[in-house]
C-alpha positions in Angstrom: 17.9 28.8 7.0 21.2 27.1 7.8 19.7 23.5 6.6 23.4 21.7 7.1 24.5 23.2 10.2 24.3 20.7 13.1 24.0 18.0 10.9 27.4 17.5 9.5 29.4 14.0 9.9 33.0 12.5 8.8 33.0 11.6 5.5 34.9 9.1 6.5 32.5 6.9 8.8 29.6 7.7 6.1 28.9 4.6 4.3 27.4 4.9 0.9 23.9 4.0 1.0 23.3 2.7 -2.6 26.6 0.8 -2.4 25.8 -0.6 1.0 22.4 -1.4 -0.3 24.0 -3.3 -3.3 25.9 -5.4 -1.1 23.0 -6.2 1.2 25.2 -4.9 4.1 22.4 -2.1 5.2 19.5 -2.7 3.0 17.5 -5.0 5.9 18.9 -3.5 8.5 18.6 0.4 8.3 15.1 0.8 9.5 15.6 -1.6 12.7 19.1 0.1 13.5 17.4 3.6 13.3 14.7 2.4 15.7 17.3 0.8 18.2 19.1 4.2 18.1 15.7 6.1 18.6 14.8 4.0 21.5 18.4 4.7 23.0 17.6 8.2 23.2 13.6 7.6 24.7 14.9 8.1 28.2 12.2 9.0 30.7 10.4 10.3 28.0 8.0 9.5 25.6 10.2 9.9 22.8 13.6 11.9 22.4 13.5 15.4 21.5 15.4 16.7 18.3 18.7 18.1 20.3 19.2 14.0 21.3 20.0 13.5 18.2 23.6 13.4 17.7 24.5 12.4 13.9 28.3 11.1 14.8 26.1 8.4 16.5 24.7 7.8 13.1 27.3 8.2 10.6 26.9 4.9 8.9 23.6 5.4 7.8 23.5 9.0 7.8 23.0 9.5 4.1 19.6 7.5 4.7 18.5 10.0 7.6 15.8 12.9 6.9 14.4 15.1 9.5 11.2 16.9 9.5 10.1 19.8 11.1 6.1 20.2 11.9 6.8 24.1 13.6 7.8 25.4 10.7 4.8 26.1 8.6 1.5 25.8 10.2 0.3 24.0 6.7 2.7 21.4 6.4 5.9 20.1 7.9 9.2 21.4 6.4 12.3 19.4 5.3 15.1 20.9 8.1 17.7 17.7 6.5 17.8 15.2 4.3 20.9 12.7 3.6 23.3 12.6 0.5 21.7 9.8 -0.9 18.0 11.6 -0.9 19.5 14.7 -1.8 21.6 12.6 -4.7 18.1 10.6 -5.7 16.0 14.0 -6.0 18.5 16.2 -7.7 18.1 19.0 -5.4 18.0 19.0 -1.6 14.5 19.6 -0.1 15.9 21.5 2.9 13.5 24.5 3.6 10.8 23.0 1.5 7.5 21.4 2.8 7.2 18.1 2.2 5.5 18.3 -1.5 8.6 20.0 -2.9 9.4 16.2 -3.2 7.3 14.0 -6.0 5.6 11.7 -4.6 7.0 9.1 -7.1 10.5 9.5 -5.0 12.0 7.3 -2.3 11.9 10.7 -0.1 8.0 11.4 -1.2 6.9 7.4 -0.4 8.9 7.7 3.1 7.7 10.3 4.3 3.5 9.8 2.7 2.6 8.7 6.5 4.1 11.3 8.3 0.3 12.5 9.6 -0.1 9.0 11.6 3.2 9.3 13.2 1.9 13.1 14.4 -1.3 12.3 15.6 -0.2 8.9 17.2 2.9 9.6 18.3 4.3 6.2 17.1 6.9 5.0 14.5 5.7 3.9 11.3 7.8 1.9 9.2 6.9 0.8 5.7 8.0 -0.5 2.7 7.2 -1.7 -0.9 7.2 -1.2 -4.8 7.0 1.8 -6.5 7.8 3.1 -9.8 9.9 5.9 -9.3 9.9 9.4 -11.7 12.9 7.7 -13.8 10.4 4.7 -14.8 12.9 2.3 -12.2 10.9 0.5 -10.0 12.2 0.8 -6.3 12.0 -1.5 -3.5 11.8 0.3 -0.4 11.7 0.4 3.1 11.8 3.2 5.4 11.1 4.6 9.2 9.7 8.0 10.6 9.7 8.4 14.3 8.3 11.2 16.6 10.5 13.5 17.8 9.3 16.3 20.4 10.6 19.3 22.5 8.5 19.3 25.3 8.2 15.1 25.5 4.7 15.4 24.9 3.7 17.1 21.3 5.3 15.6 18.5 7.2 18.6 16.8 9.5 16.7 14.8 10.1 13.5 13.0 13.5 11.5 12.1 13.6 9.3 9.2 15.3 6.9 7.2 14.8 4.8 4.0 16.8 2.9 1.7 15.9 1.5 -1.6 17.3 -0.8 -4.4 16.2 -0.8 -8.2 14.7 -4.2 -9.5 16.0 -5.0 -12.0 13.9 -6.9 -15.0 15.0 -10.7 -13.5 13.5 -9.7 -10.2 10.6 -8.5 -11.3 9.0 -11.8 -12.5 
């Protein structure tokens, strides 16, 4: 499986996600510009289908992005792409895997821990919170999934993002 293919952007219009967070330039906003971009690709239909998705669209917040196939395996959905920064976070890239290649206790395994209500209503979820993540760091979150499908009608797919920061001791209190 040719995770990467399709998927590729400029390096140069990628923003780094943890950096960006930092600065406070994408943390807010990541879930609300993926959802504007979603919406721009609704159409006539319910909800756009995977091939609307164009990641040059993206770029900025492409490192954020996953994308989650429910075809795949009839069990559970498989991980068809997952940006730098998940990829970087995890130590390995998911891509291939079903979704509990990824511990729960990642930014990857809290975004995606809902995907079962976006399937079966067909509506984006977006979330966010505390967690302590596998390193002991405890991550504030927030992330998206919205319904993708092929045929406008079953939800095949998903496209998600999520961005984190680590609290640090002070802002813990």
């Amino acid at each position: 499986m040719l995770c990467r293919k399709g998927y590729e952007v400029d390096d140069r219009q990628q923003i780094d996600g943890a950096s960006a967070a930092r600065s406070g330039g994408l943390e807010r906003r990541l879930v609300y510009r993926l959802m504007a971009y979603w919406r721009s690709k609704n159409g006539e239909d319910s909800f756009p289908t995977h091939a609307a998705i164009d990641p040059s669209e993206i770029a900025e917040i492409w490192s954020n992005i996953m994308v989650i196939d429910l075809d795949l395996d009839e069990n559970q959905p498989v991980w068809i792409f997952a940006g730098e920064d998940h990829v970087k976070e995890l130590g390995f890239d998911p891509c291939g895997k079903g979704l509990d290649a990824v511990p729960e206790n990642s930014l990857a395994g809290q975004a995606t821990n809902y995907w079962k209500n976006v399937r079966d209503r067909a509506v984006p979820y977006s979330i966010g919170g505390k967690f302590e993540r596998f390193d002991g760091n405890i991550i504030l979150y927030r992330s998206i999934l919205l319904p993708l499908s092929d045929d406008g009608v079953r939800v095949n797919k998903m496209l998600g993002g999520a961005n984190y920061r680590i609290l640090l001791e002070d802002d813990q209190g």
